[in-house]
C-alpha positions in Angstrom: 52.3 28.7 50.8 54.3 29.7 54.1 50.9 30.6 55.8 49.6 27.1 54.4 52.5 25.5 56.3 51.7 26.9 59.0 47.7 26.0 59.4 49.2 22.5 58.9 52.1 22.8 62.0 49.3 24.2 64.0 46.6 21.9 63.5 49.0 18.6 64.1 49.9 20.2 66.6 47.3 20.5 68.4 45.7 16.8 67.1 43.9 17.7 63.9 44.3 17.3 60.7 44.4 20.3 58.1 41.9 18.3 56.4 39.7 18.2 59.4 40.8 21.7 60.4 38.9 22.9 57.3 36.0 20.8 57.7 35.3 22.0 61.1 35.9 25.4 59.9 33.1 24.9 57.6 31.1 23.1 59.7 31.0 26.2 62.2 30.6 28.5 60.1 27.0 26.7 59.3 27.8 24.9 55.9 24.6 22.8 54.9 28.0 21.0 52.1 30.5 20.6 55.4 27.9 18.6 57.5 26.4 16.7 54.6 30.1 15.6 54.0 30.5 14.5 57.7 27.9 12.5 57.7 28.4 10.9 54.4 32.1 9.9 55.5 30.9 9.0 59.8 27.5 7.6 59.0 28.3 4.1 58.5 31.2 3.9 61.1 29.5 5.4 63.6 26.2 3.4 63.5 27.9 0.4 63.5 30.1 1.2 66.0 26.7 1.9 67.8 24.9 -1.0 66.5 27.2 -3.2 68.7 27.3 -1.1 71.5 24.1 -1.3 72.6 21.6 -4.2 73.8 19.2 -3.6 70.5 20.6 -2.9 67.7 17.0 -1.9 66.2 18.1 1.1 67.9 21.1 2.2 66.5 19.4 4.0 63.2 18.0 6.5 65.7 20.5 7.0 68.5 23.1 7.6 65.0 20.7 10.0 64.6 20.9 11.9 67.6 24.8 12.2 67.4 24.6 13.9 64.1 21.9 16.2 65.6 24.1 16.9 69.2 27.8 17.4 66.7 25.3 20.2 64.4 25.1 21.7 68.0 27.7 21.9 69.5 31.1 21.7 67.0 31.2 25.5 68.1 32.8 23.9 71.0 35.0 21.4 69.3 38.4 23.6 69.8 40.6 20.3 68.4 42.4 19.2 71.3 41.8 15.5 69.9 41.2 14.3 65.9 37.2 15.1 64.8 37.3 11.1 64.3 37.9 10.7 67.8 35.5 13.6 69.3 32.6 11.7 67.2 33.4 8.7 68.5 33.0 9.8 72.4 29.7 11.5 71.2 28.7 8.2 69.8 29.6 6.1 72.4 28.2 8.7 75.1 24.8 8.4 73.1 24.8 4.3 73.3 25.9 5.0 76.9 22.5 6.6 78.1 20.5 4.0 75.6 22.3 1.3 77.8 21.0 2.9 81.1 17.5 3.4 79.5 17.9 -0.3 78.7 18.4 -1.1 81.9 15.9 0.6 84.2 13.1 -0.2 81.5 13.9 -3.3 80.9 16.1 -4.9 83.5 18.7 -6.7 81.2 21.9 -7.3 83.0 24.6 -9.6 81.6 28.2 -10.5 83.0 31.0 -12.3 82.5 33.4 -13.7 85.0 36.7 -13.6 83.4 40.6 -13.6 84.7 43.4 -11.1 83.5 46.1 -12.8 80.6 49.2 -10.8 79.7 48.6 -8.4 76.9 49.7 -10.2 73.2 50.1 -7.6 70.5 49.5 -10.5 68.3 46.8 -12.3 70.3 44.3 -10.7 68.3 40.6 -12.3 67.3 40.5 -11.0 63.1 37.1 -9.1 64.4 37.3 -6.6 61.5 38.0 -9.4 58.8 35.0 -11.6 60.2 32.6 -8.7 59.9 33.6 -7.5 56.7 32.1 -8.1 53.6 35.4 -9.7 51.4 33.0 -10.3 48.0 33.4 -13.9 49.0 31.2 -17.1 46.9 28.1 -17.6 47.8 28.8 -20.5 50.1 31.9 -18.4 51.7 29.5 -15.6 52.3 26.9 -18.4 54.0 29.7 -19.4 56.2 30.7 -16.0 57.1 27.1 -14.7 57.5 27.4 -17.6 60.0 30.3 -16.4 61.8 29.5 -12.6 61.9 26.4 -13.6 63.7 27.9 -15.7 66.2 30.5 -12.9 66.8 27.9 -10.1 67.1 26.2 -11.8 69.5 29.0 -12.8 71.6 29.9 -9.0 71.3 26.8 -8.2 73.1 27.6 -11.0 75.8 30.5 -8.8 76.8 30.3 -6.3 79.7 30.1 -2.8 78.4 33.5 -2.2 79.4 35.3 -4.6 77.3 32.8 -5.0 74.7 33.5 -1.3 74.0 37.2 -1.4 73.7 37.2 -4.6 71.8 35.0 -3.0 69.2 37.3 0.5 69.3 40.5 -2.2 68.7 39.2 -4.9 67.0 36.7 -3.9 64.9 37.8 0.3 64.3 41.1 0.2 64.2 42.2 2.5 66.6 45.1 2.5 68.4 45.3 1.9 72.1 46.5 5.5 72.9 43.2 6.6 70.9 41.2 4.4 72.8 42.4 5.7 76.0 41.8 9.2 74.7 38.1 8.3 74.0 36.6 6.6 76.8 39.1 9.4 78.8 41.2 5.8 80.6 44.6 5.0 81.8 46.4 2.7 78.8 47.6 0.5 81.6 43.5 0.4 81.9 42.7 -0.1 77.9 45.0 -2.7 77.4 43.8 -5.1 80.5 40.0 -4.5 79.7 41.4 -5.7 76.1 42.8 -8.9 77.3 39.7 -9.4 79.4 37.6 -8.9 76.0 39.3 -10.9 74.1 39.5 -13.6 76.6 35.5 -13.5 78.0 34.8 -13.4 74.0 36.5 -16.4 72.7 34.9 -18.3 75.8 31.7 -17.6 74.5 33.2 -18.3 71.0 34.1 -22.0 72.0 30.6 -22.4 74.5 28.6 -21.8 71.0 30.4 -23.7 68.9 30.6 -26.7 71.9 27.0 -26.2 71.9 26.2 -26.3 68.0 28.4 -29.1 67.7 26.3 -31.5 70.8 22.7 -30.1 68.9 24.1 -31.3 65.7 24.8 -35.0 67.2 21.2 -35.0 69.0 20.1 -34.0 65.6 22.1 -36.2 63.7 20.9 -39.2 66.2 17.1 -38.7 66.8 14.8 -41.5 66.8 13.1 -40.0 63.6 16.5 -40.5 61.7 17.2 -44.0 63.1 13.9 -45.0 62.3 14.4 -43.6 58.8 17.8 -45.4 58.0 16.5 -48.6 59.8 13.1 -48.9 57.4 15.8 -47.4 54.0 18.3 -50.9 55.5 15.2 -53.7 55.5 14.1 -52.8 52.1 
């Protein structure tokens, strides 16, 4: 029990868990179980995490891919100075990093957005995570959010990679700030502007698409086609 106690002091100690401690154990000793385990429990995080990192999402299915293969390869060298959570996610977001600069010499995609610095709100915070989550709503409350999620994910991949990235690690993961700045290797000072930055660029675009549906809705609402119709429905 004592020597139990003790793999447990060590290993939050050093930023593991046991839990993970013993799943990378397995994992390096070559255990066909251990991986199969990782990548039932990181599959889905990680390839959505992915999916919104990168400028096609069509992507994503093999670039998760290619993490799973690089962590079989090297977790020999994972020695647990940070959680296993947080080591995939710098291998993931590495991955969608080079996808980005294939992206861009092949394809020549470039998007920015001006935006100006607002002091940091703990609460100012966008419900990312709720939006893109499936709550077993109604049909017609899953229609609307359907809706929402993908006018969010496409604002998400308006944003500069540098704030689209920690927005997602925040808003949409969970992870703290000290995390993030642990896994894109940043100043928190850093993490927490490019957050404000996010949020603020993101809800611009927010408001520009719904100022935009709203003005295609009138045009809509006011063609001559519709005014004809009511007219010739009035004279009869």
């Amino acid at each position: 029990m004592q020597a139990g106690m003790a793999v447990g002091n060590l290993a939050s100690a050093i930023g593991i868990t046991t839990e993970d401690a013993s799943l990378v154990a397995d994992l390096k000793a070559g255990s066909e179980e251990a991986f199969g385990l990782l990548i039932a429990q990181y599959h889905q995080p990680l390839y959505s995490l992915i999916a919104r990192s990168i400028n096609d999402p069509a992507d994503a299915s093999d670039i998760t891919q290619e993490v799973f293969i690089k962590v079989f390869r090297s977790i020999r060298g994972f020695n647990g100075d940070a959680s296993l959570r947080t080591w995939l996610y710098r291998i993931a977001l590495h991955e969608a990093s080079n996808q980005r600069r294939w992206w861009s010499r092949h394809k020549r995609q470039e998007i920015t957005i001006d935006s100006t610095p607002e002091s940091d709100e703990e609460g100012d915070s966008l419900c990312l995570s709720a939006t893109l989550a499936d709550q077993g709503e109604s049909p017609y409350e899953q229609a609307v959010q359907s809706e929402s999620r993908e006018r969010l994910e496409s604002a998400l991949r308006q944003l500069p990679e540098a704030y689209r990235t920690v927005v997602v690690l925040r808003e949409i993961e969970g992870f703290a700030y000290e995390e993030i700045a642990e896994i894109l290797d940043l100043q928190l000072g850093t993490v927490k502007s490019r957050l404000t930055r996010g949020r603020t660029a993101l809800r611009s675009l927010l408001v520009a698409d719904s100022k935009a549906a709203a003005s295609k809705s009138v045009h809509s609402s006011a063609s001559p086609h519709s005014f004809q119709a009511s007219k010739g429905a009035a004279t009869r």
